[in-house]
N, C-alpha and C positions, 0 to 999 in steps of 0.2 A: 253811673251807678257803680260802687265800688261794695264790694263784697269784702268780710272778714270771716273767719273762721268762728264756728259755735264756741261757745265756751267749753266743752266738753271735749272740744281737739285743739283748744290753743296751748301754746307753748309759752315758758313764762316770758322768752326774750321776741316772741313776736310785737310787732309796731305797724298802726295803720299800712294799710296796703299804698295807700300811694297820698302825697301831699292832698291838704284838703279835705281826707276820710275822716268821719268818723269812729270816735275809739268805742266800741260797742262792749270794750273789758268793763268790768266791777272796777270801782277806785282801787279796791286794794292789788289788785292784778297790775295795776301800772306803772306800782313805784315797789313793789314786792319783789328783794332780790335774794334768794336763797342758798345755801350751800349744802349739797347732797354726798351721804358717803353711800360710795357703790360694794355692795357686797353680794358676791357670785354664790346664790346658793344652788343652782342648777345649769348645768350644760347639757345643752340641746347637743348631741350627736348627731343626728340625721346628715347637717352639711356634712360634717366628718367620712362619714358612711360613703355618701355620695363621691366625695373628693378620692377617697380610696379604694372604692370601686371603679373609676373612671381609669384610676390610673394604673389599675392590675389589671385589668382589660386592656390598656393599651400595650403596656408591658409583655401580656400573651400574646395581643397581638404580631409585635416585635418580634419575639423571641419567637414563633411559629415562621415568622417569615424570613428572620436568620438562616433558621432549621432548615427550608423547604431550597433557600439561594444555598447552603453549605452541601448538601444531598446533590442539588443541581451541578454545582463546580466540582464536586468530587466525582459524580457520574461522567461529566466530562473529559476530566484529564485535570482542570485546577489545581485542584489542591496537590494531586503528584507531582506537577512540575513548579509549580511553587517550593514546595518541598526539595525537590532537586536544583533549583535553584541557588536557596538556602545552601543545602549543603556543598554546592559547589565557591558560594565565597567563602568559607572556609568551616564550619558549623557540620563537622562530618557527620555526628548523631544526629541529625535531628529531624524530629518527625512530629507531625502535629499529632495531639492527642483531644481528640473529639469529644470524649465522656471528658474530661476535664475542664475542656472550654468551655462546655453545657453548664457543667456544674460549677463552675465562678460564673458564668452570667446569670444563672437562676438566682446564688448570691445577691451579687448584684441588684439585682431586680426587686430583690425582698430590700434592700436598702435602700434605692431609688424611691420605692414605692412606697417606704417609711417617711423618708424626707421629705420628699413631696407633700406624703398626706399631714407631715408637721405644717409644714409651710403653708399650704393651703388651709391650717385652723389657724394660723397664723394671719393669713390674709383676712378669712371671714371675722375674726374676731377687730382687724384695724377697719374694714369694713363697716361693722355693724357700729363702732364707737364713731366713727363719723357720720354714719348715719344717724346718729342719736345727736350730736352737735352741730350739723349740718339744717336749717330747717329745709329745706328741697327747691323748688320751682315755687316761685307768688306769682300765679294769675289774676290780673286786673280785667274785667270785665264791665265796660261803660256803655250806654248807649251814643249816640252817636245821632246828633239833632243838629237840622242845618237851617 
């Protein structure tokens, strides 16, 4: 027993499910080949949303845990003797500046986080077009008589 999709969810490049089925299409659905122009009057946001909340949560995530290791190494002695290090191959001023680093990676972060959320409406949208040209999984369902 071979199953095909109603008329109501067939696509127009579907073909019997497996040799020997019958074509349960209207005639004119079988040899009917069309040309469609695509025109985007709405985008759905919501992915969008999602993609870059995901990713400014993980980016605070980040940057809180930067925050918490730079605090820890500086409590310890780190970052001094790093610092002293530095200046002893030859870099006699030099000292790191904490409100500075923050503030280019917070930067940063706002541009990561941009990118990203480009790229990922970039992805859903290669996504979704091959999921429109793609027809998916054909399951063949027969009984099975011995």
């Amino acid at each position: 027993m071979t199953f095909v999709r109603p008329a109501s969810e067939r696509w127009e490049h579907d073909v019997p499910a497996a040799t020997g089925a019958i074509d349960l299409r209207e005639p004119e659905l079988r040899t009917r080949r069309t040309a469609t122009e695509l025109r985007v009057t709405a985008i759905d946001l919501s992915s969008l949303r999602v993609v870059a909340a995901f990713l400014a949560c993980s980016y605070a995530v980040l940057l809180v845990s930067c925050t918490v290791l730079w605090v820890t190494a500086s409590t310890v002695g780190l970052v001094a003797h790093l610092e002293s290090f530095i200046r002893d191959v030859g870099f006699d001023t030099f000292r790191f500046a904490p409100l500075a680093i923050l503030r280019a990676l917070l930067l940063l972060g706002v541009v990561l986080v941009a990118a990203g959320t480009a790229a990922g409406g970039l992805a859903i949208v290669l996504y979704n077009r091959l999921a429109a040209r793609v027809p998916g999984i054909r399951l063949t369902i027969s009984d099975v008589t011995e």
